[in-house]
N, C-alpha and C positions, 0 to 999 in steps of 0.2 A: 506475341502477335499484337501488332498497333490495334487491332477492330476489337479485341478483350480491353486495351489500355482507353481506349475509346469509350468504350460500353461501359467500364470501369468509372472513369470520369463522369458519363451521365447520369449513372446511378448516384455516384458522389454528391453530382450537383441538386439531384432531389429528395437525395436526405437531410439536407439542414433547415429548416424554417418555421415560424408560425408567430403571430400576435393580431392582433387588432381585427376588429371587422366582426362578422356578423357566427357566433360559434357552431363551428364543420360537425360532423357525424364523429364518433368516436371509433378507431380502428378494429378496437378490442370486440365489435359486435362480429368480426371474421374466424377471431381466435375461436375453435373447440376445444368443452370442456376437458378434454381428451389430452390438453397443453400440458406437460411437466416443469416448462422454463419457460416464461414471459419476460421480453424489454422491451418497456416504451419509454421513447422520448418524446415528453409531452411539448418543450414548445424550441422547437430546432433552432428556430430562426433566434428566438430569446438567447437560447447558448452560441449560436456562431458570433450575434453583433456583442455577448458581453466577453468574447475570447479576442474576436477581432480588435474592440476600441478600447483595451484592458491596455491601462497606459505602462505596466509593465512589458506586456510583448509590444509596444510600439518602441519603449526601449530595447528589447531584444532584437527588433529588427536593424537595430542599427547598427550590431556586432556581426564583424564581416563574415564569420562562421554560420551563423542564421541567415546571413541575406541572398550566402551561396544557394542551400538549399530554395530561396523564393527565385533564387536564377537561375532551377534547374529545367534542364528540358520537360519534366513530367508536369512541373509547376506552370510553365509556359504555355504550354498546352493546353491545360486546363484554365486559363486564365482566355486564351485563345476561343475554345472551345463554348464558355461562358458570356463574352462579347458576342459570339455569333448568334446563343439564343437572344438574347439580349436586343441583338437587331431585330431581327427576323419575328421574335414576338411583340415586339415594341415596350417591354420592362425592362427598368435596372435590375440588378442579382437579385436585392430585396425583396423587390416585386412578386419575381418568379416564385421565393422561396416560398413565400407568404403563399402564396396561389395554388402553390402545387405540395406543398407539406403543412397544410396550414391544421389541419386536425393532428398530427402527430404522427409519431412510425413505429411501427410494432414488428417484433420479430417475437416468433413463436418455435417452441422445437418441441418433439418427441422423441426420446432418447430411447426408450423399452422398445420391443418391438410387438407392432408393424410402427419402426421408426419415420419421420418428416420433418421437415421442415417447412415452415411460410414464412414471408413480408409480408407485411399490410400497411399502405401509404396514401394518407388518405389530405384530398385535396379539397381547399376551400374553396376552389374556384372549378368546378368541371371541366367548362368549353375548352380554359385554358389547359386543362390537362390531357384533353382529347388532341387540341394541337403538339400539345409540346409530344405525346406517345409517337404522333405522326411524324415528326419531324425527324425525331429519335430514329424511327424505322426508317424512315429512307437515307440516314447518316448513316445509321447500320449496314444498308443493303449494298451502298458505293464504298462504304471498305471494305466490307468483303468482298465485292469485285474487283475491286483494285488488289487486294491480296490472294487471289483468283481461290478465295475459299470454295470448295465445293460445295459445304453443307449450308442449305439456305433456312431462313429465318421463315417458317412457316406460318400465315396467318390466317385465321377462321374466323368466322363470325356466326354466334352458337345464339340464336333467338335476338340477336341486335345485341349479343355482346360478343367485344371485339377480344380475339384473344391471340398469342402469338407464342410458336416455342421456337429454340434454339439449344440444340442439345441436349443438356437434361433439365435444362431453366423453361418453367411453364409460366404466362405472364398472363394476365384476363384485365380489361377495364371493367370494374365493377361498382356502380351507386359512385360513383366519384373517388375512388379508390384505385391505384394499381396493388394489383396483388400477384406476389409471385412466391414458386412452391417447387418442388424435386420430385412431386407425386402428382400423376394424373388424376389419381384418386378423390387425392386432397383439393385439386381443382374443380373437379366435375361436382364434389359435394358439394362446394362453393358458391356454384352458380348453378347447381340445384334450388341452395335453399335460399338462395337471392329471388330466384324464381318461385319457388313457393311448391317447390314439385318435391321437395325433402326436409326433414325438421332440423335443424342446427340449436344445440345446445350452446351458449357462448361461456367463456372460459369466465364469464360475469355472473354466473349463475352458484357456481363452484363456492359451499361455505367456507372453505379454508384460503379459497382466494380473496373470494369479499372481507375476509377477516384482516386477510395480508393489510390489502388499501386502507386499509385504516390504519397504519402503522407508516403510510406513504404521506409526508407534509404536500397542500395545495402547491407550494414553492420550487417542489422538487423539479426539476430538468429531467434526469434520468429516473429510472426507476426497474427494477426487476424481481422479479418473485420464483424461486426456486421451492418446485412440490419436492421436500425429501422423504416422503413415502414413499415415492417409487424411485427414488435414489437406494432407499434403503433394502431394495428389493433386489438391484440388479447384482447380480453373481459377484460378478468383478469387484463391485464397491464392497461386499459382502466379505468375500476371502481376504482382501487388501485391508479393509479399514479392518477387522481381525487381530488382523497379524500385527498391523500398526499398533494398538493399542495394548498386546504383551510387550511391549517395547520399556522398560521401565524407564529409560529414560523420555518416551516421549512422554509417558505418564508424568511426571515430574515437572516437566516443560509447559507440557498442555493439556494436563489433565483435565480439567474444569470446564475445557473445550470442547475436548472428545468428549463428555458426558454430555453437555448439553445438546450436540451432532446426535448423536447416538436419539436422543428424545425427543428430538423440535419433530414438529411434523411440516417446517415448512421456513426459507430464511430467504427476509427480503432484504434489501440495499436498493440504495438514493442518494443523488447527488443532487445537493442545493445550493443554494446563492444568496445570500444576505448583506447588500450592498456587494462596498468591497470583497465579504469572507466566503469563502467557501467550506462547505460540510461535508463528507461519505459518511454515512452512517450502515451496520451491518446488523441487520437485528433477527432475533430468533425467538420464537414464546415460550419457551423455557429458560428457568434459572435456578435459584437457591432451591425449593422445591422440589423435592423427589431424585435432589443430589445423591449420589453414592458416597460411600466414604472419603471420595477424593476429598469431598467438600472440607474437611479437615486441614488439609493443608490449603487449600487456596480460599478459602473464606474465609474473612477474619468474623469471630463470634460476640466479640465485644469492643476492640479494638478497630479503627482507623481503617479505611481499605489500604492506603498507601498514605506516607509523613511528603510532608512539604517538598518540593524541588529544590535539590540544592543550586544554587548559580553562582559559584565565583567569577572572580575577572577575565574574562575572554571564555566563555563558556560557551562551545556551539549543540550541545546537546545534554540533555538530562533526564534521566532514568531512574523511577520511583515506583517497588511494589510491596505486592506482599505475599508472601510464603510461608509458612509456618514449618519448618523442618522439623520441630520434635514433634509436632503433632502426627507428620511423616509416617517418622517414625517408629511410634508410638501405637500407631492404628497401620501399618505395612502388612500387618495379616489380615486386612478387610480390606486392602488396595488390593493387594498383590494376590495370585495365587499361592499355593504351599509353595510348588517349585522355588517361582521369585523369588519369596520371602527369605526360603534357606538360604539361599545365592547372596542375597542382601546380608543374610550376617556372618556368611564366608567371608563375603570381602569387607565386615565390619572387623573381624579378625586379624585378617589380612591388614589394613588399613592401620592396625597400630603399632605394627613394626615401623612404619614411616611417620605415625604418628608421636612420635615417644613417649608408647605407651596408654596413648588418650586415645579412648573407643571413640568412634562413629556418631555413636549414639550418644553419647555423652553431650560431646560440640551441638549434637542438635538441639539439645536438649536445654543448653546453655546458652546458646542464640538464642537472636530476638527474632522475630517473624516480621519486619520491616527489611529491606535493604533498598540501597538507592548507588546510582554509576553515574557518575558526571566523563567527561569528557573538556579537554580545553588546551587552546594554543597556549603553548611555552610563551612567555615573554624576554625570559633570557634560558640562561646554560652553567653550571659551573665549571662546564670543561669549556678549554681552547680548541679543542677536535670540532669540525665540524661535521655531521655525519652526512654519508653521501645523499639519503633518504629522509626527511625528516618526519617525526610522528608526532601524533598529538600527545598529548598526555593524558591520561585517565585515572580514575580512581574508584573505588569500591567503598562504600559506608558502611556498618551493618550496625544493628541496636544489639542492645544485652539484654537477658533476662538476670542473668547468672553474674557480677561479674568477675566469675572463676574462670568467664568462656575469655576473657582478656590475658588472662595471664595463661593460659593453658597455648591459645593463640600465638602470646608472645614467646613461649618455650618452644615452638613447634616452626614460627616464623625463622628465628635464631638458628634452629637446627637448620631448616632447609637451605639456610643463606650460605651457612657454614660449608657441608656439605657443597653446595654448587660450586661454592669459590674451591674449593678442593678439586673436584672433578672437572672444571674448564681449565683452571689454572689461568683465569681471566684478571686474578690481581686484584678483587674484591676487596674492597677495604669499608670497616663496619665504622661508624661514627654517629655519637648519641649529640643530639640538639637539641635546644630550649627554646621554644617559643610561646609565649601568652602563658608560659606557666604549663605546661605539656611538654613530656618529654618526645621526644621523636626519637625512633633505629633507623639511620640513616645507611645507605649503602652506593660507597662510589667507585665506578671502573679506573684504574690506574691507566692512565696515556702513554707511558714510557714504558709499558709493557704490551708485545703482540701476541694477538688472540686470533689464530689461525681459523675459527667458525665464524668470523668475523669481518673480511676484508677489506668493508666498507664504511666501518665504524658506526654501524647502525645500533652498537651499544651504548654511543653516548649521545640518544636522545633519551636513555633512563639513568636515574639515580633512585631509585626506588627508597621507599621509607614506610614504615606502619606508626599509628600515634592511637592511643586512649581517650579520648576527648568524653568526660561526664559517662553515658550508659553507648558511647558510639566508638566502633573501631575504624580506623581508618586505614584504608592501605591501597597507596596512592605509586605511580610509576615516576613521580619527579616530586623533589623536597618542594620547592618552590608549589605546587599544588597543593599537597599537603600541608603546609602554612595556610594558604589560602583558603582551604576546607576548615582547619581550625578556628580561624577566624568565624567563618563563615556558621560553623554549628556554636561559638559560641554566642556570636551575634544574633543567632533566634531569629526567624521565618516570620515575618506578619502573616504568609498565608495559613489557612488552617490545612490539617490533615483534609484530606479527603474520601468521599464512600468508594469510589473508584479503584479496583485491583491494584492497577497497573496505570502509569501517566507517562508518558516520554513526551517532551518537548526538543525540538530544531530550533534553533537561533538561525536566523541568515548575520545579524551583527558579529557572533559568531566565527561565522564561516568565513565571513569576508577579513577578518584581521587572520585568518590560518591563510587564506589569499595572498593575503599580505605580505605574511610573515613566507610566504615562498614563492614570491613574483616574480624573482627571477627562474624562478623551475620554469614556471608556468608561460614566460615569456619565451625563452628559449625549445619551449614544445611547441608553442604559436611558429617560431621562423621555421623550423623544420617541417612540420605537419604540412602549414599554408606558402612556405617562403615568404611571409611579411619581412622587409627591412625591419632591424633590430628598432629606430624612433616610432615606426607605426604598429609593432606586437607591443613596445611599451604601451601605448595609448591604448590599445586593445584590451591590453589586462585591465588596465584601469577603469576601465568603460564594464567589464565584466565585475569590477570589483564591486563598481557603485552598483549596479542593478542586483548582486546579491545580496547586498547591502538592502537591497527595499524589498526584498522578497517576503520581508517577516519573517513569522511563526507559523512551524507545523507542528499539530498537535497527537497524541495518539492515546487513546484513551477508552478501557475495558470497563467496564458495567454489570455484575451481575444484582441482578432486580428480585423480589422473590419469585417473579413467574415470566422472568424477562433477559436476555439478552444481548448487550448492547456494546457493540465497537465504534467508536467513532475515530476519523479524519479530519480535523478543521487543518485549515490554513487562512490565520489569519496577516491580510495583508500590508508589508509596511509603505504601501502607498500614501500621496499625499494627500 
């Protein structure tokens, strides 16, 4: 229906803004303490003009794929729709935003029940937002005539406040506020205790809230506060997160996490701005502290949270934690229940028939409690095949405690390799290398022999290889990486370890040579997708190439504190 895509767009229009001027009424005085989930955006208008004149989307607007979307009919419209307040109030967008969002927008929910929902959008400027509600309503009331809607847009006016429903959307002008709600209830409390005829607890009053905001930087744009005590209540999260958490493998994945879920009473998240860089952060007031055994394996106790990033040449991602599997293992009767635990040393039984011989636990035991995953574009190939698909390369690092866990590893690699070439009858050919003083097991697909699981030759974007480098094993999906790893761990890290679990970093330099290195894919999906001539997808890609190219770095990066929490997102930009 055009008069929802309409209505849609107004409300669009007075959700984004706020700076300067003389400081509005805070929204958060509408929320009741009664709220399980709060979002405010504190200054709208700050995040649309640093999204808007962010000279990376000014280069993205130039790429004919983004610009379709700003030439779309819903985009037009709204562009349309924008110019006519614009006239009609005598402001630029700015102006409005600022006038009519200038205190901030809050969305509040109750999920338990007697469940709700509210807006709260609170204006710096009144008069102006008494005009713009009106203008709004009689927009509203000529498409619906024009769409010969029957149901009309009903307005009241309850002690000289103006209020208006549609449906099941209840809407009140309140102190300079629009506020809208899915409960009459929720309303009529509202402008009770505007009125002074009922008491309103505000959701500012709440110790576990007020605690939150303190955890919220002045900086932040967004911001939301999630009550998990009464998450922790509801049925559904009750039998589901349960059942989730026998899962041995999630335990393993995310144990550290689940426990700290399981205990927070409460997790907020923020997004901020620091010039160019931007932040998420996800934080919860528990951590090391009142851990369960999990903490054994994801905590390191004297050791490093996670060892340096590795980055060789063309690297668009890298992966650094820590684990400790024989601690695992070691303590899997204080993780796991009995059941589990049996099950875990069936299948550590089980496990050395394909092991040759080497228990489960053994390897765990012999590993180090670091590992780290690189990722990176090939720069060449030893094969002449080109494959129809091509894949990055990656690799696996792990440390030693033991290093019997190397040679156990190397008897056990050998066997699998064996064996596979057997069973594909893929032509695998085993080949020992020297490089920097390291031996490498090299492994390459024959070309002049066909491999019927195969048809596309997507076996030879690997030659896989494992190498011993000092207390590090490596085992990497192309030689050429694996050389470059070697280097790379014997050439030693300026950065230090760090307390952080877990680190993953994004390259866009990166990304943009894996671009590169397949411009022709990516051009010839541009003429088919768009139909661009083949000279203007070339220019296209390139145009896409550079701007990935300035994206920077994204960060990703876990934290446990002793009574704390913390995931973060940066991206840091590679603007000029």
């Amino acid at each position: 229906m055009q008069f929802r895509t309409i209505l849609s767009l107004a409300v669009a229009l007075i959700i984004p803004a706020s700076v300067g001027g003389q400081s509005p009424k805070d929204p958060l005085r509408f929320v009741p303490s009664q709220a399980e989930v709060v979002v405010k955006m504190e200054r709208p208008r700050a995040l649309l003009e640093a999204v808007e004149t962010h000279e990376l989307v000014q280069e993205a607007l130039k790429i004919s794929g983004v610009r379709e979307l700003y030439d779309s009919t819903n985009y037009r419209r709204l562009n349309q729709l924008i110019a006519y307040f614009e006239k009609e109030l005598g402001k630029d967008k700015y102006e409005l935003l600022d006038g009519l969002t200038g205190g901030g927008i809050v969305f509040a929910a109750k999920f338990s029940k007697p469940n709700a929902v509210m807006l709260a959008v609170q204006a710096k400027d009144e008069a102006l937002l008494r005009r713009f509600a009106k203008m709004l309503h009689e927009l509203a009331e000529k498409e619906l005539a024009r769409l010969e809607v029957k149901e009309p847009i009903r307005k009241t006016t309850y002690e000289g406040i103006d209020a208006y429903q549609f449906g099941p959307v209840r809407l009140a002008l309140i102190d300079g506020a629009i506020l809208l709600t899915n409960e009459d209830r929720v309303l009529k409390h509202l402008l009770h205790s505007h009125l002074g005829k009922e008491k309103l607890e505000p959701i500012t009053q709440s110790a576990s809230f007020r605690e939150a905001r303190k955890t919220i930087p002045a900086t932040a744009h967004i911001w939301t506060w999630l009550d998990m005590e009464a998450v922790h209540q509801l049925p559904n999260y009750k039998t589901g997160f349960e059942a989730a958490t026998q899962d041995p493998n999630l335990t393993i994945l995310a144990g550290g996490l689940v426990d700290v879920i399981k205990r927070t009473p409460y997790v907020t998240a923020h997004v901020a701005q620091e010039k160019n860089d931007w932040r998420v952060r996800v934080h919860m007031p528990r951590g090391r502290n009142g851990m369960a055994p999990i903490a054994k394996m994801v905590l390191p106790q004297k050791d490093p949270g996670s060892l340096p990033l590795l980055k060789p040449p063309r690297t668009f991602a890298s992966l650094s934690y820590f684990m400790d599997l024989g601690e695992f293992w070691k303590h899997k009767d204080k993780i796991f229940n009995e059941k589990q635990a049996k099950s875990l040393e069936a299948a550590e039984k089980q496990s050395a028939k394909f092991l040759a011989g080497v228990k489960l636990g053994t390897l765990f035991q012999q590993m180090g409690n670091h590992q780290r995953v690189v990722f990176t574009t090939p720069a060449s190939s030893p094969y002449k095949t080109v494959p129809a698909t091509k894949i990055p390369s990656f690799a696996v690092v792990l440390d030693m405690r033991d290093p019997q866990f190397g040679k156990s590893m190397n008897f056990i690699l050998r066997g699998a390799a064996l064996f596979g070439t057997f069973a594909s009858k893929s032509g695998l050919k085993m080949v020992e290398e020297q490089h920097a003083g390291c031996n490498l097991v090299c492994y390459y697909f024959a070309e002049n022999k066909p491999f019927e699981g195969d048809p596309n030759g997507v076996r030879f974007n690997f030659n896989p290889c494992f190498v011993i480098v000092g207390d590090q094993l490596v085992m990497s999906s192309t030689v050429e990486l694996g050389k470059d790893l070697i280097d790379e761990i014997r050439r030693g890290s300026k950065d230090a370890p760090q307390p952080a679990t877990m680190r993953t970093r994004l390259y866009a330099t990166g990304a943009a040579q894996a671009l590169r290195a397949g411009e022709e894919q990516v051009m010839t999906q541009l003429i088919l997708n768009q139909a661009l001539p083949p000279g203007a997808a070339r220019e296209e890609v390139r145009r896409i190439i550079a701007l990935v190219e300035r994206l920077g770095m994204v960060g990703f990066e876990v934290n446990y504190g002793q009574n704390d929490y913390r995931f973060d997102v940066t991206w840091q930009t590679g603007t000029k």
